[in-house]
N, CA, C and O atoms as a GROMACS GRO file, in nm:
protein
  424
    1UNK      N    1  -2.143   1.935  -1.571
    1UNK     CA    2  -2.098   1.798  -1.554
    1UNK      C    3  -2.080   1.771  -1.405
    1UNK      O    4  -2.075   1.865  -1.326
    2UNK      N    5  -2.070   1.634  -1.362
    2UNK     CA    6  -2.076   1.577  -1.242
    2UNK      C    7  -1.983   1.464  -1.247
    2UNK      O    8  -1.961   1.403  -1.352
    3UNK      N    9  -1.912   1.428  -1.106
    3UNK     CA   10  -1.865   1.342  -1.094
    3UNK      C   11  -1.918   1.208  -1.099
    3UNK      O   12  -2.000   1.191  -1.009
    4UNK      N   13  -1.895   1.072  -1.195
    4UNK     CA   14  -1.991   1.007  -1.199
    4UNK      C   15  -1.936   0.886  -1.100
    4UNK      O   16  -1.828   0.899  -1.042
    5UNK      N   17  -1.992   0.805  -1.089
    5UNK     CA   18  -1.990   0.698  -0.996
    5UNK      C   19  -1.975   0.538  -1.087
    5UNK      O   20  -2.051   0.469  -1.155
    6UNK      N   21  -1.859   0.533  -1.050
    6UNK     CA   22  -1.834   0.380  -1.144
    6UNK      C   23  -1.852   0.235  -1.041
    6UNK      O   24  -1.856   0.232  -0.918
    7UNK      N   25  -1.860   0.132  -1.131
    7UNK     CA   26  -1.882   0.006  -1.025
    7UNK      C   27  -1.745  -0.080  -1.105
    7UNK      O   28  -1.673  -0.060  -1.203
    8UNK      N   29  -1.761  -0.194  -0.992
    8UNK     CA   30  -1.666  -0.324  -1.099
    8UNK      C   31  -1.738  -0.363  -1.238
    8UNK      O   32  -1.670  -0.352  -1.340
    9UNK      N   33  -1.862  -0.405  -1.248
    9UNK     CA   34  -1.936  -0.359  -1.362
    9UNK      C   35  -1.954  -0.288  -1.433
    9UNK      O   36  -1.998  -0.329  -1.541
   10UNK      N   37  -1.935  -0.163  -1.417
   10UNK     CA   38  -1.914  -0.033  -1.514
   10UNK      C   39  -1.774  -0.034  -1.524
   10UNK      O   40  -1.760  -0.091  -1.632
   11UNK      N   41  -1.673  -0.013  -1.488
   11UNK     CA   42  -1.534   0.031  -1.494
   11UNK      C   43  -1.544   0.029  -1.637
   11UNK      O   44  -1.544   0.138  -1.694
   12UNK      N   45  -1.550  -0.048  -1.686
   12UNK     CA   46  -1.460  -0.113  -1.837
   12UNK      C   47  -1.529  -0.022  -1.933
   12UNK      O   48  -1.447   0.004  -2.020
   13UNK      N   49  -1.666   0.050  -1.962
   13UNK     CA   50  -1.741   0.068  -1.986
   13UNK      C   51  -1.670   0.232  -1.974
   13UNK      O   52  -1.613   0.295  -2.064
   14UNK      N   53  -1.696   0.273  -1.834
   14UNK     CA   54  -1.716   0.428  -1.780
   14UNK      C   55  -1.579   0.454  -1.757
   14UNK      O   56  -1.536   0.563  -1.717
   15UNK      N   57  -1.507   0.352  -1.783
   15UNK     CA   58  -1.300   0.454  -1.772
   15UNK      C   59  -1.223   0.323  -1.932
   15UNK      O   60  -1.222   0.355  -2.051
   16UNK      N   61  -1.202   0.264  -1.907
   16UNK     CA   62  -1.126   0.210  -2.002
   16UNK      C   63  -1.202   0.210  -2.122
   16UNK      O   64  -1.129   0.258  -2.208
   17UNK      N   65  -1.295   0.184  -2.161
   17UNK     CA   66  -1.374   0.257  -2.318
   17UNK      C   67  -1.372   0.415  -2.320
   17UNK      O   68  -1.374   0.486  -2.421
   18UNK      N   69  -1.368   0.438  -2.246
   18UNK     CA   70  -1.400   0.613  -2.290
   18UNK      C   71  -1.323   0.719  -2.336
   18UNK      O   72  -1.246   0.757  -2.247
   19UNK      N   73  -1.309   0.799  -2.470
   19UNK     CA   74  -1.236   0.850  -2.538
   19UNK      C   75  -1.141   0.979  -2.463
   19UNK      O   76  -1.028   1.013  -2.497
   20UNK      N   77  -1.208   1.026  -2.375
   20UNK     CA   78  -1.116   1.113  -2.275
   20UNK      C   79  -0.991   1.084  -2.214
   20UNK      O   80  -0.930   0.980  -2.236
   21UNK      N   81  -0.953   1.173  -2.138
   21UNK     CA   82  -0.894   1.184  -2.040
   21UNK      C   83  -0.969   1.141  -1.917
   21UNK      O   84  -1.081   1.188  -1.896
   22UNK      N   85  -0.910   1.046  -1.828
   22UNK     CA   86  -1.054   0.959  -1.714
   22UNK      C   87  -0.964   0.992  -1.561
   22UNK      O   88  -0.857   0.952  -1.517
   23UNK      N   89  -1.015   1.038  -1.536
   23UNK     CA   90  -0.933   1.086  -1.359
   23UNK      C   91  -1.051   0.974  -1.241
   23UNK      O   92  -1.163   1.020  -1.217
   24UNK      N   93  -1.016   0.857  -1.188
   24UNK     CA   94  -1.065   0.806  -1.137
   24UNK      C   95  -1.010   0.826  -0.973
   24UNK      O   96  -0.892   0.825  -0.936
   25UNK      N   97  -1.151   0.847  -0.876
   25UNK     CA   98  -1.087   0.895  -0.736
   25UNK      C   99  -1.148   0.704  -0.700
   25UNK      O  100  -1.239   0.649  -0.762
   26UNK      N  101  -1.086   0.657  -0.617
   26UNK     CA  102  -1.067   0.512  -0.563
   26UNK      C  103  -1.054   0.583  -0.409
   26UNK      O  104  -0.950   0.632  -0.363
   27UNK      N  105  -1.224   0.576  -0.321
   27UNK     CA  106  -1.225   0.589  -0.215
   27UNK      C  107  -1.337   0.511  -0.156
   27UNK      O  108  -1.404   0.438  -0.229
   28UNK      N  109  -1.372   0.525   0.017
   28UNK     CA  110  -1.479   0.476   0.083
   28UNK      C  111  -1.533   0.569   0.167
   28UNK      O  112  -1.473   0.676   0.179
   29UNK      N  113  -1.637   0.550   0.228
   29UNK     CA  114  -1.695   0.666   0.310
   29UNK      C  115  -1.673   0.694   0.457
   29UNK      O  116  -1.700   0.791   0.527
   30UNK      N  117  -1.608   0.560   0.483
   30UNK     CA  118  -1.531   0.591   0.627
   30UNK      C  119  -1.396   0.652   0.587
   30UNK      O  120  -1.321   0.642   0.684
   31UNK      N  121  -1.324   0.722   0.463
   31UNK     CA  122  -1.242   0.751   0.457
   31UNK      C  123  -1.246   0.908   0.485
   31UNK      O  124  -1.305   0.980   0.405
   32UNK      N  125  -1.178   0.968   0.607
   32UNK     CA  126  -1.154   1.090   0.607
   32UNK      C  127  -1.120   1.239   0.476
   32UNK      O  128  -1.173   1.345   0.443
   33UNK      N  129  -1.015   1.169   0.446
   33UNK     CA  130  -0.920   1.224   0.303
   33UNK      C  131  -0.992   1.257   0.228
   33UNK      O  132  -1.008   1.367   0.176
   34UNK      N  133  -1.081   1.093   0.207
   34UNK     CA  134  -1.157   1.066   0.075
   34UNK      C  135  -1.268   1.222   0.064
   34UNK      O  136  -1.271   1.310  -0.022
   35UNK      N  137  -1.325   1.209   0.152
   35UNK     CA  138  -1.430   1.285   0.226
   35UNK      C  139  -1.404   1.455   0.176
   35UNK      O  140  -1.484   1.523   0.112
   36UNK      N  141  -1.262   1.501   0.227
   36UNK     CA  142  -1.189   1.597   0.188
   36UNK      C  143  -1.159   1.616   0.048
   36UNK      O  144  -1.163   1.732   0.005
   37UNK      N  145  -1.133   1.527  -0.025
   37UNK     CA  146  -1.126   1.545  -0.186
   37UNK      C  147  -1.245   1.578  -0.203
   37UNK      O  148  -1.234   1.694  -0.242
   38UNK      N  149  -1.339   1.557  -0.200
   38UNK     CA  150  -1.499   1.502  -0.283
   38UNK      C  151  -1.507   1.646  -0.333
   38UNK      O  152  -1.518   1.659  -0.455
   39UNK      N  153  -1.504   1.724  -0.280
   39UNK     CA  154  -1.591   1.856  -0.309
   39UNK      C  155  -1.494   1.940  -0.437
   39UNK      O  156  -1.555   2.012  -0.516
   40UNK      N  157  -1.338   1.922  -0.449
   40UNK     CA  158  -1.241   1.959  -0.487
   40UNK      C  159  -1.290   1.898  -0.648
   40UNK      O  160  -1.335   1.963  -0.742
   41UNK      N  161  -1.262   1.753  -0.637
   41UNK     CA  162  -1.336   1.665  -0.775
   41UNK      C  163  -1.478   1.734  -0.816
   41UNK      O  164  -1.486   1.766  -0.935
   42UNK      N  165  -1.568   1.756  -0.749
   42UNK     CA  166  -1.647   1.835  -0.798
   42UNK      C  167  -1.628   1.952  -0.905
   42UNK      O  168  -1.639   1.939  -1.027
   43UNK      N  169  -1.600   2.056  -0.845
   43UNK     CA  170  -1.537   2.168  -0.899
   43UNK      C  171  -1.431   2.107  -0.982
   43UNK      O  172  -1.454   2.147  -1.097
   44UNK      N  173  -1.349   2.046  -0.983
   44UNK     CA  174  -1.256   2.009  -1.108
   44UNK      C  175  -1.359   1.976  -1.233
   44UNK      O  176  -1.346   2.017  -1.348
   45UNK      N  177  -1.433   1.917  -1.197
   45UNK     CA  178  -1.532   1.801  -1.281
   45UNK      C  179  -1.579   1.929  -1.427
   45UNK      O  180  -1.559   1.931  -1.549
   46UNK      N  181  -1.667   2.045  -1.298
   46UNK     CA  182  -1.705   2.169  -1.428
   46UNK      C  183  -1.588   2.226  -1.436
   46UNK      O  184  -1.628   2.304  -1.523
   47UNK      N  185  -1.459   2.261  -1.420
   47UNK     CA  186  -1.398   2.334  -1.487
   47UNK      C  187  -1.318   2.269  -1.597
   47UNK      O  188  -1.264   2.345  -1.677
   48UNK      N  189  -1.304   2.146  -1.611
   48UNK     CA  190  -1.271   2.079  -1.708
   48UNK      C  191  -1.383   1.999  -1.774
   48UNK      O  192  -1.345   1.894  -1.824
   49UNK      N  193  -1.469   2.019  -1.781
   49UNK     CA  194  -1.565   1.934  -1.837
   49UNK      C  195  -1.551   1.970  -2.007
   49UNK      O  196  -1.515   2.072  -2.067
   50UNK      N  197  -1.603   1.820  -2.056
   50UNK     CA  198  -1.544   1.831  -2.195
   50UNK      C  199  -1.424   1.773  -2.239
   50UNK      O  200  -1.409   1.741  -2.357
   51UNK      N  201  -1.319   1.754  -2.134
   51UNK     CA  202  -1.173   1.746  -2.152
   51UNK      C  203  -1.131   1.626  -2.105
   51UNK      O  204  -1.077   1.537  -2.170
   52UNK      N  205  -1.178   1.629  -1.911
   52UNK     CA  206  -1.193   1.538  -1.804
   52UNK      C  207  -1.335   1.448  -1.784
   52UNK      O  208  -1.430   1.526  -1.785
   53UNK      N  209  -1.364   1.354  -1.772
   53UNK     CA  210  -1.387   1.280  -1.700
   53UNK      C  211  -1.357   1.237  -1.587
   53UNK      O  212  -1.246   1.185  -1.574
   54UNK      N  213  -1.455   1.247  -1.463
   54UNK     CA  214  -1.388   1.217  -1.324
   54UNK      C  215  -1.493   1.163  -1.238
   54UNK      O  216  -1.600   1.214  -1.206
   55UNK      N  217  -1.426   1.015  -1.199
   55UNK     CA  218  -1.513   0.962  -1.192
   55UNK      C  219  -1.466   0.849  -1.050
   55UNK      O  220  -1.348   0.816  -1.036
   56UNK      N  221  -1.564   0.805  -0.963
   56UNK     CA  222  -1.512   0.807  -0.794
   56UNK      C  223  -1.559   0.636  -0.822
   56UNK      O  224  -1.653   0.605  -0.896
   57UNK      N  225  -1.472   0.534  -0.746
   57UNK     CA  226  -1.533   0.429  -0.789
   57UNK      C  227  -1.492   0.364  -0.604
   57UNK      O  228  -1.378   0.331  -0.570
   58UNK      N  229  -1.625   0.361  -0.505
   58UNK     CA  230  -1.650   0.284  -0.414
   58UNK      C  231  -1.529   0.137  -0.378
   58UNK      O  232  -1.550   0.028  -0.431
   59UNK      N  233  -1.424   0.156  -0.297
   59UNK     CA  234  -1.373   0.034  -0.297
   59UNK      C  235  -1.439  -0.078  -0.239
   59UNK      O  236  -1.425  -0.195  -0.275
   60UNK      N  237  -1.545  -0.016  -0.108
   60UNK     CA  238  -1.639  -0.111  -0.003
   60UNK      C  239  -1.712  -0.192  -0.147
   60UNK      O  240  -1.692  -0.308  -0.185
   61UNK      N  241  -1.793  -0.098  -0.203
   61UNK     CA  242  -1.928  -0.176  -0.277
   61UNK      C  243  -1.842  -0.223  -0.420
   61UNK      O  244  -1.908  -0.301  -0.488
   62UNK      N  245  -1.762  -0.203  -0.455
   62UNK     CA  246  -1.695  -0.255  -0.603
   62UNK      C  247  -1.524  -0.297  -0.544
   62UNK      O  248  -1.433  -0.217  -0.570
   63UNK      N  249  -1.503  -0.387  -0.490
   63UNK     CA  250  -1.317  -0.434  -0.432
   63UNK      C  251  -1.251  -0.479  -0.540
   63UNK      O  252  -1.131  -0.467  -0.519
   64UNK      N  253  -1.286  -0.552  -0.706
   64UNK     CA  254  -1.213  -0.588  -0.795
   64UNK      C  255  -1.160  -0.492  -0.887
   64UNK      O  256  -1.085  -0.522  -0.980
   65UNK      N  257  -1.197  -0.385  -0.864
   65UNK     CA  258  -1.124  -0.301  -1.008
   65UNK      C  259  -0.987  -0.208  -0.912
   65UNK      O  260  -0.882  -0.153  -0.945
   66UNK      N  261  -1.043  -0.225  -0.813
   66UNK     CA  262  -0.906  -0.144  -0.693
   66UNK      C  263  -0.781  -0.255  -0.677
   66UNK      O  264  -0.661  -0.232  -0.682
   67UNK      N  265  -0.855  -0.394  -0.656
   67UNK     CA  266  -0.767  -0.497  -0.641
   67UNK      C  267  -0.670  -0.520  -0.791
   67UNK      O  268  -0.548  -0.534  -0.784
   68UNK      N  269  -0.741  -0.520  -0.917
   68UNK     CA  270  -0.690  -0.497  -1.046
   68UNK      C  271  -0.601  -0.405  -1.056
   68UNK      O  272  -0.498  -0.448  -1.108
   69UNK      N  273  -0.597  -0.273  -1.022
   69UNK     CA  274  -0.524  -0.154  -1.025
   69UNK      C  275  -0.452  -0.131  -0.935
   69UNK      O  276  -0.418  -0.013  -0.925
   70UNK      N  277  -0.394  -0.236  -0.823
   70UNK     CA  278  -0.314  -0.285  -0.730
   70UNK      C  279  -0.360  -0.104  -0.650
   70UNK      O  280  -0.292  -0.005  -0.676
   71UNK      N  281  -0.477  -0.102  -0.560
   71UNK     CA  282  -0.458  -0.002  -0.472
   71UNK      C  283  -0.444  -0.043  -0.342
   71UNK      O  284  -0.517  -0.131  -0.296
   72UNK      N  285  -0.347   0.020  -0.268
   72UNK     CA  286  -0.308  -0.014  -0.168
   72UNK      C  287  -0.377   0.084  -0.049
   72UNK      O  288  -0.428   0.039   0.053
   73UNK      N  289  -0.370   0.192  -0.074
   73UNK     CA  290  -0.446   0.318   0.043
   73UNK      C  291  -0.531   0.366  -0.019
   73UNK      O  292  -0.555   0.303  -0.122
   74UNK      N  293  -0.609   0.479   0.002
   74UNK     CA  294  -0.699   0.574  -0.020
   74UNK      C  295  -0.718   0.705   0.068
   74UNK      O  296  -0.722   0.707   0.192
   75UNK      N  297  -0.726   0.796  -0.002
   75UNK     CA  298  -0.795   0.806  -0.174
   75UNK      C  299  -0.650   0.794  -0.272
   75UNK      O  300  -0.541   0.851  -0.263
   76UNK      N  301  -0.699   0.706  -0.356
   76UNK     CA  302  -0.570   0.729  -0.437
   76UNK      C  303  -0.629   0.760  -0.618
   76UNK      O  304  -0.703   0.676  -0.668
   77UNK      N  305  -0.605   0.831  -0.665
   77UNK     CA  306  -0.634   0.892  -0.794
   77UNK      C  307  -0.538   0.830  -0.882
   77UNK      O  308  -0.416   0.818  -0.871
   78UNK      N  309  -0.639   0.783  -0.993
   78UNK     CA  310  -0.535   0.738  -1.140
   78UNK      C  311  -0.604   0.839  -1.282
   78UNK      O  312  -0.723   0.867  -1.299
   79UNK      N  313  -0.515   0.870  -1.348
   79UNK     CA  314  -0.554   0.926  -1.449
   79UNK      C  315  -0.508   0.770  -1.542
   79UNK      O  316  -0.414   0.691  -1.536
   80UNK      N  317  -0.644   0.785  -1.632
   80UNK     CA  318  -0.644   0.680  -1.736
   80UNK      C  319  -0.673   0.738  -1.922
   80UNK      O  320  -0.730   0.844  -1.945
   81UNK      N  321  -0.638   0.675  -1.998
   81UNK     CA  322  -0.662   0.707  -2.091
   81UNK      C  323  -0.618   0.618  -2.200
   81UNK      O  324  -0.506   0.565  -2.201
   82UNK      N  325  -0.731   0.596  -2.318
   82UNK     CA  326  -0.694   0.477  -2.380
   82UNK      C  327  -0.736   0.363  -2.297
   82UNK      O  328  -0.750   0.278  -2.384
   83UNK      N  329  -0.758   0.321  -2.215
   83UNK     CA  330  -0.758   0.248  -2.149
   83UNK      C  331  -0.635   0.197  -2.052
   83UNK      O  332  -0.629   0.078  -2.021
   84UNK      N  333  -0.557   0.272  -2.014
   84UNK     CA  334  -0.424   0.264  -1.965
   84UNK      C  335  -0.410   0.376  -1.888
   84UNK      O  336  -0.453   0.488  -1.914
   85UNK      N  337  -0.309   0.316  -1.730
   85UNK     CA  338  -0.322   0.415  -1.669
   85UNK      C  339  -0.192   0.476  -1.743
   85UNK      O  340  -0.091   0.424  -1.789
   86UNK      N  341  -0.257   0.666  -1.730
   86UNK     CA  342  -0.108   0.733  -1.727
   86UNK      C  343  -0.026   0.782  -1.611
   86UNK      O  344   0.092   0.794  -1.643
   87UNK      N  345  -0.054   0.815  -1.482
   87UNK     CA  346  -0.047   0.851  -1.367
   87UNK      C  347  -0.101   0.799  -1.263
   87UNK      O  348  -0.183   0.708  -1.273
   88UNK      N  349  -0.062   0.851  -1.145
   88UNK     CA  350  -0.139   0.769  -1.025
   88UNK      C  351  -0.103   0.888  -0.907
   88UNK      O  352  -0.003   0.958  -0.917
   89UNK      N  353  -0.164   0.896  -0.836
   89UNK     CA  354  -0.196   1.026  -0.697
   89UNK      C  355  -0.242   0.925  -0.573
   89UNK      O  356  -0.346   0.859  -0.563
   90UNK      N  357  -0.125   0.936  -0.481
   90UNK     CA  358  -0.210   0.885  -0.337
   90UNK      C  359  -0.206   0.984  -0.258
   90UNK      O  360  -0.113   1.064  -0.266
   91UNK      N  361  -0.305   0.999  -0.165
   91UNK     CA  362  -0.326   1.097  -0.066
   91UNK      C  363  -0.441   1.243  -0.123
   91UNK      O  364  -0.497   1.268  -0.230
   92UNK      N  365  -0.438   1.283  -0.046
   92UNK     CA  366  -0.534   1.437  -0.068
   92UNK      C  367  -0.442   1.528  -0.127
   92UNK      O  368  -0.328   1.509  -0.085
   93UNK      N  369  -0.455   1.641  -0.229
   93UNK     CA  370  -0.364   1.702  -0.307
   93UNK      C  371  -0.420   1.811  -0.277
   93UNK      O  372  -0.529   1.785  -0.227
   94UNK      N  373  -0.397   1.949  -0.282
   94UNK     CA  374  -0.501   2.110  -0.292
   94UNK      C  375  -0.524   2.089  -0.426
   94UNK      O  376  -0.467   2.010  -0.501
   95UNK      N  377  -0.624   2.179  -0.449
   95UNK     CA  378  -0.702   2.187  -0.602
   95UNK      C  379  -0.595   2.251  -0.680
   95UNK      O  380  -0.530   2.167  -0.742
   96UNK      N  381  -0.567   2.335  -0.693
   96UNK     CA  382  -0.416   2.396  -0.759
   96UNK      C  383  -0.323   2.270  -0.873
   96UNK      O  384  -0.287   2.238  -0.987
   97UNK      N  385  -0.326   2.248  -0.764
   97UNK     CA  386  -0.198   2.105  -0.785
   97UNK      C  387  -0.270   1.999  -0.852
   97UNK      O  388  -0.219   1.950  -0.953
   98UNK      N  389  -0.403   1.952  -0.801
   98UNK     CA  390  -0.509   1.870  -0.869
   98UNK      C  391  -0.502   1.903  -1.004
   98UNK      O  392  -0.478   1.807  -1.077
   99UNK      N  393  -0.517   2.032  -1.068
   99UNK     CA  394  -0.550   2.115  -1.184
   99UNK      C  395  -0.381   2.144  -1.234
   99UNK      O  396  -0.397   2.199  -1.343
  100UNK      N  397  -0.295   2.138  -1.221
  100UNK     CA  398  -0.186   2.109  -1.281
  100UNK      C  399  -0.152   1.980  -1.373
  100UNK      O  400  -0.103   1.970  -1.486
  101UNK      N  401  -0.219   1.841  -1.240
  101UNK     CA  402  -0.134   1.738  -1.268
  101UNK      C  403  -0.249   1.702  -1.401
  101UNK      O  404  -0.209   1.619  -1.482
  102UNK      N  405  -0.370   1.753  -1.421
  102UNK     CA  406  -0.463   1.689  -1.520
  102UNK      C  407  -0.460   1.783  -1.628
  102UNK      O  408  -0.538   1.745  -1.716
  103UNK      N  409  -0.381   1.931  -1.670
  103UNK     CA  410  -0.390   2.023  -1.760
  103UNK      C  411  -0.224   1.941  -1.829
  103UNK      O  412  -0.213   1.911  -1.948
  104UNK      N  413  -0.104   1.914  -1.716
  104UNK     CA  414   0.028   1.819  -1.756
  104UNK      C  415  -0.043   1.660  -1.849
  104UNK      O  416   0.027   1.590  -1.923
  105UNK      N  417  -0.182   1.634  -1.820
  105UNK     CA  418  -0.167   1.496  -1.886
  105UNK      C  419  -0.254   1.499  -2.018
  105UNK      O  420  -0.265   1.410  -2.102
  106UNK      N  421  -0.329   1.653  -2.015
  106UNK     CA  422  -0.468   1.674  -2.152
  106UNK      C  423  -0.334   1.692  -2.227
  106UNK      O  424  -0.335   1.715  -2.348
   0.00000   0.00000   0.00000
């Protein structure tokens, strides 16, 4: 599995329909942090695959589903499910801790 790439057009579709657990990263590419997560979400992606869904949604090219989900900085991470957020993560986390806060919400 891979991290997939959501739009304002997909959102509804690729996190709020989807029967999982949905870990959405809300970043841009001038974002340093963001940049620093990426590879971490990766590796989360296969070690939970099956379980997680994780999925990075562009604030530059998609601004209404960040503006909807009132994000204020980046990278900021929401775990969703049901269509509802259950959690929310701002800033860069170590993978450890990444893999805690999403094994605390399966």
């Amino acid at each position: 599995m891979t991290v997939h790439a959501a739009t304002d057009t997909t959102f509804e579709t690729d996190v709020l329909n989807h029967e999982t657990l949905v870990l959405v990263d809300f970043w841009a590419e001038w974002c340093g942090p963001c940049r620093a997560i990426a590879p971490l979400l990766e590796e989360l992606s296969k070690e939970f695959e099956g379980r997680v869904k994780i999925v990075k949604v562009n604030i530059d090219e998609s601004p209404d589903v960040p503006v909807t989900h009132g994000v204020r900085s980046i990278p900021t991470l929401m775990l969703f499910k049901g269509g509802q957020v259950l959690e929310t993560q701002v800033g860069v986390l170590p993978k450890p801790a990444l893999a805690d806060w999403l094994n605390r919400s399966l």
